[in-house]
N, C-alpha and C positions, 0 to 999 in steps of 0.2 A: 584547510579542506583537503578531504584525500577520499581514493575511491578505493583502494587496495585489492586482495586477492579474496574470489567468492567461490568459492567451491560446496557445487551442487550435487545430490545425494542422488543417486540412482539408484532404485533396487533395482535388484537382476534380474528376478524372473515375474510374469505374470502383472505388465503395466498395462491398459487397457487402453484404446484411442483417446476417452474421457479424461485422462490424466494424462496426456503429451500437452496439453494448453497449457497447464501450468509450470510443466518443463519448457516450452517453447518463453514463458512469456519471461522467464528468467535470463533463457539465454537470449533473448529478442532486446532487454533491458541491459543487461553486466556484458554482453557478449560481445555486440556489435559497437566497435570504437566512436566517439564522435568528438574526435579530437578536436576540431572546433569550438567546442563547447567545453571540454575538459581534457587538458594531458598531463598526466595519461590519465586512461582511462581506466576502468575492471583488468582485472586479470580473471576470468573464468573459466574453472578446472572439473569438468564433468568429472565423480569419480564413485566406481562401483569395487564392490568385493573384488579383492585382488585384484582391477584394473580389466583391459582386455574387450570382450563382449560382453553387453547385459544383453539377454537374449529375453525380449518380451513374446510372451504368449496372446493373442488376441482371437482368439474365437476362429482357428483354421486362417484369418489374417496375419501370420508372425511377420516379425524384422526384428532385426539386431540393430543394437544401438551400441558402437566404438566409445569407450570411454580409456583418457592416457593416464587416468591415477585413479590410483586403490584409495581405499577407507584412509589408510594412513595419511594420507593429505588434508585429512579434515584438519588436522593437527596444527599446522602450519597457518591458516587460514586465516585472514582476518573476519571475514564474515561465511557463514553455516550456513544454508537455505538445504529443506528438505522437503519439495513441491509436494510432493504426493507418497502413498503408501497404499500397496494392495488392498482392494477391497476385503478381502479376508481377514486382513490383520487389524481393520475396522470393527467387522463383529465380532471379531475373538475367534475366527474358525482357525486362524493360522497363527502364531507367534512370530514378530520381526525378529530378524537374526540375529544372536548376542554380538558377533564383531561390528553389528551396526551401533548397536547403542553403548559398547563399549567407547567407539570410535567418535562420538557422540559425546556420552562424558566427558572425554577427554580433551576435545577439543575447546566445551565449554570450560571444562578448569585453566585450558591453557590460553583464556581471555578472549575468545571466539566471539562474536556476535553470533547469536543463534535465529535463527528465524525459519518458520514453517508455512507453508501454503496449504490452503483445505485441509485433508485429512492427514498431511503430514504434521499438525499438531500431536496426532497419537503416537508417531516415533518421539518425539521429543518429553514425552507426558511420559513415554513408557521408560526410558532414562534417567527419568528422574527431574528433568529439567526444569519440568513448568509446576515444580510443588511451591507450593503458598505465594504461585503468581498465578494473575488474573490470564485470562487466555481464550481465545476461539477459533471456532472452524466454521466449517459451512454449516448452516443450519441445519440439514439434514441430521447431521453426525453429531450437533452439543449435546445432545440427550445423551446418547452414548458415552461420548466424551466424560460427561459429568459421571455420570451412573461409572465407569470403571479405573476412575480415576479421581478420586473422592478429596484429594488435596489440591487438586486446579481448581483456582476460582474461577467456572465458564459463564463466559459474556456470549450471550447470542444474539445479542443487539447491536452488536458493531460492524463494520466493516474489515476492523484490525484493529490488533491490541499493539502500543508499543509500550513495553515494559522496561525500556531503558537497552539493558545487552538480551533481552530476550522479545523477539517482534512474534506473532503467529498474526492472518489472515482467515476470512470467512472463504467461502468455495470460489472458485473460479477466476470471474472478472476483481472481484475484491484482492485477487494474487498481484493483480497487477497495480493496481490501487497502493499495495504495500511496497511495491518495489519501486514506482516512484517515489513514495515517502521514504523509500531509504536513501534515492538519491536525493532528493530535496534534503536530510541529513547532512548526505555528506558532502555535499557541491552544492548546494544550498539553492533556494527556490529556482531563480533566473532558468538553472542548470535544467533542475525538474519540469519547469514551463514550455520550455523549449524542445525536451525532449518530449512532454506530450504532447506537443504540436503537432512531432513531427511522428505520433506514433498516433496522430486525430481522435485523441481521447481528452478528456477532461484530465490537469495534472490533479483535480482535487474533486473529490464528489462526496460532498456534506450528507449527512444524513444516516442511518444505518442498515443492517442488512434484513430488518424487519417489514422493510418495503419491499423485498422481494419473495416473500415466504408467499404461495399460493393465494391466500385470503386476500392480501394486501396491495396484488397486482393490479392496477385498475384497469379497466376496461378500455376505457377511453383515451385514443392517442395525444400525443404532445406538441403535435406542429405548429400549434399556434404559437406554444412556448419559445421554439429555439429562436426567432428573431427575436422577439424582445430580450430575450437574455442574455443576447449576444449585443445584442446596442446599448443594455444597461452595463455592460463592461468596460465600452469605451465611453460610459457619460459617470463613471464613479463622482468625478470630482462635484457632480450635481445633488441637491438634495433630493435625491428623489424616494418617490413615496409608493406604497400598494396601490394606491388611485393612480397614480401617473402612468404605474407598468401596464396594470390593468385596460386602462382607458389605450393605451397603444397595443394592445394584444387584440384589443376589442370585445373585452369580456366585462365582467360584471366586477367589483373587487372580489366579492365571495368567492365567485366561479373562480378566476384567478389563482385566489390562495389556496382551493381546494385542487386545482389542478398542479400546480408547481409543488404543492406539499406529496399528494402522490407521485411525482413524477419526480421528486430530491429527495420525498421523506426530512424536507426542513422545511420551513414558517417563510414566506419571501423575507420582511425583515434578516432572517440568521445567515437567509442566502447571500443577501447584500452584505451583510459584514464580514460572510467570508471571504469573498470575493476581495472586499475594500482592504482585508488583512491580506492576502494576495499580492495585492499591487501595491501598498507598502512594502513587502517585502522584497519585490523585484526591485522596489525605487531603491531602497534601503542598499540591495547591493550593487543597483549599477549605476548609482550617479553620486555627487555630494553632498546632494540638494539637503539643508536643516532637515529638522522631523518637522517641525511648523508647517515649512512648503511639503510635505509629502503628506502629512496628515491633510491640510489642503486638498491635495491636487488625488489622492484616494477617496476623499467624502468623511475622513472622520472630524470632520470639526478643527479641532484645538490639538496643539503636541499632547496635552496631559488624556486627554480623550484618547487617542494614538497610543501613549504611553499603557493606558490600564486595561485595554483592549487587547493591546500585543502579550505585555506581562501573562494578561488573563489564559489564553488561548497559549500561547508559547511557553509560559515560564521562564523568560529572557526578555530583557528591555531590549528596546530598540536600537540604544546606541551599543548595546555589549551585543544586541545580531549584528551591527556592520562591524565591528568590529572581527566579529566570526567568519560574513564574510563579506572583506572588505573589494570595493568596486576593483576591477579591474583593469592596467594601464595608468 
C-alpha cells in the first residue's frame, strides 16, 4: 500500500468560484494528513506555470492563489489530478497552454497516474492522453467532449471511469467520489471508509451520473430512506429482502424500490450487495477471520458466493485482496 506524491494542476488565470470545489476537494482528500489511518500519508504539490501566483480572475471578485512548483513537477509525480479547466477552453473559445500539455505528456510517459475532475478531462483529451480510452466528465460537457475529440470513448453514464493509470470523473460531487476511489486503491477500503466518515459522505455511491441530469431528479425527498439504510448496514449479516426494508421504511415494496432507485439510481437488491461487498472488504483487511466467516457475517452466503461476487466486481479474489491489503498489527 502506498499513497505517494499528487501533484495538482492549476491554471493560472481565469478559474471561477464554480471550480475551486473541485480544487478544494483534492486538497481536502491528498492534502490534510491522517496519519492515524495511514503513514505517511499524500504528499501534495499544487503547481502552476512557472510556479509563484495563479492569479484567478472572477467577475471583479479576484484572489490569487500561491502555488511552490511549476509544471515541471508533474514530472516527478506519482499521481496527476487536473480538477478543472477554464470554461473557455471548454467551448473552444480559448486554447490550454502548450507548456500544460506538454507537461502533461510527460509526466504520463514518465509512468504518472493521470486523473481529471469534470472539465479537466479536456486538458487530458487535448494531450493526447485519453485517445482509445473510455473517459468522462460532467454531463454537461460529454457532448462536447465527444464532438472535439473523436478518439475518447465518452461515457456519460458514470460517475468515474477508472481506466487503470488513466481515472477521469463526472462534475463536481462525483470529483470527490473519485478521490476516495483512489484512495480506496491505494490504502485500500478500511483507509477510504474511514476517511468518509470522517468527511460524512458516503465512501461509495452506486449508481450513475444519469440520476442527476435534470429529467431524472425526482421530485420527491429521501427521508424515509436514510434510517432504513442505515440499519440495513449494521444488519448485512441478515437475509434480508425488498419486503423487509420496505415494510421498516413503511412503504409499499414498489414505492420503496422506486424511491431508493431515484435516490441511488441502483435496484435495492444491487444496493445490498454493494454494501455486502463493502464490508467484506473492510473484514478482509482488518481481521483474520476465513472468507466463510466473512462471507457469513456480510450476507453473502457461502465463500464461493463471496468468491464470484468479489472476483465479479473487483477483478481480484479475496484471498489475493488480503493479501494486497493485509490486516494490520
Amino acid at each position: 500500500m502506498s499513497a505517494g506524491t499528487v501533484a495538482v494542476v492549476v491554471i493560472d488565470d481565469d478559474v471561477p468560484f464554480w471550480d475551486l470545489y473541485e480544487l478544494g476537494v483534492v486538497c481536502t482528500v491528498f492534502g490534510i494528513p491522517h496519519h492515524d489511518l495511514a503513514d505517511p500519508w499524500y504528499d501534495l504539490r499544487l503547481c502552476s506555470a512557472g510556479g509563484g501566483v495563479a492569479q484567478a480572475a472572477t467577475g471583479g471578485g479576484g484572489f490569487a492563489l500561491r502555488t511552490a512548483y511549476g509544471l515541471d513537477a508533474l514530472a516527478g509525480a506519482d499521481t496527476v489530478i487536473v480538477p478543472s479547466v477554464p470554461e473557455a477552453c471548454v467551448d473552444g473559445g480559448r486554447e490550454l497552454p502548450p507548456e500544460l500539455l506538454t507537461a502533461l505528456r510527460r509526466a504520463a510517459d514518465g509512468g504518472a497516474r493521470m486523473v481529471s475532475l469534470c472539465a479537466g478531462a479536456f486538458a487530458l483529451a487535448a494531450a493526447g492522453i485519453l485517445d482509445g480510452r473510455r473517459a468522462t466528465a460532467h454531463w454537461l460537457h460529454t457532448e462536447e467532449l465527444a464532438r472535439r475529440y473523436p478518439k475518447v470513448d465518452v461515457d456519460d453514464s458514470v460517475l468515474y471511469v477508472d481506466d487503470g493509470d488513466v481515472l477521469t470523473s463526472a462534475g463536481v460531487t462525483a470529483g470527490l467520489d473519485l478521490c476516495l476511489h483512489l484512495v480506496r486503491r491505494d490504502l485500500g477500503a478500511h483507509v477510504a471508509n474511514q476517511l468518509a466518515r470522517r468527511l460524512v459522505v458516503p465512501a461509495h455511491r452506486p449508481g450513475g451520473q444519469a440520476q442527476y441530469v435534470e429529467a431524472s431528479v425526482p421530485a420527491t425527498d429521501d427521508e424515509g430512506l436514510g434510517p432504513v439504510l442505515q440499519w440495513a448496514t449494521g444488519h448485512l449479516d441478515r437475509p434480508l429482502t425488498v419486503d423487509d426494508l420496505a415494510r421498516r421504511a413503511g412503504m409499499s415494496p414498489r414505492t420503496f424500490f422506486r424511491r431508493l432507485q431515484a435516490a441511488t439510481g441502483t435496484t435495492p437488491l444491487q444496493w445490498l450487495l454493494t454494501q455486502r461487498l463493502a464490508r467484506a472488504q473492510s473484514l478482509l483487511e482488518s481481521t483474520g477471520l476465513p472468507v466463510e466467516r466473512i462471507s457469513e457475517l456480510s450476507g453473502l452466503g457461502t465463500g464461493a458466493n463471496l468468491r464470484r461476487h468479489f472476483t465479479l466486481h473487483f477483478g481480484i479474489t479475496p484471498t489475493d485482496y488480503r493479501r494486497a491489503f493485509p490486516a494490520a498489527g
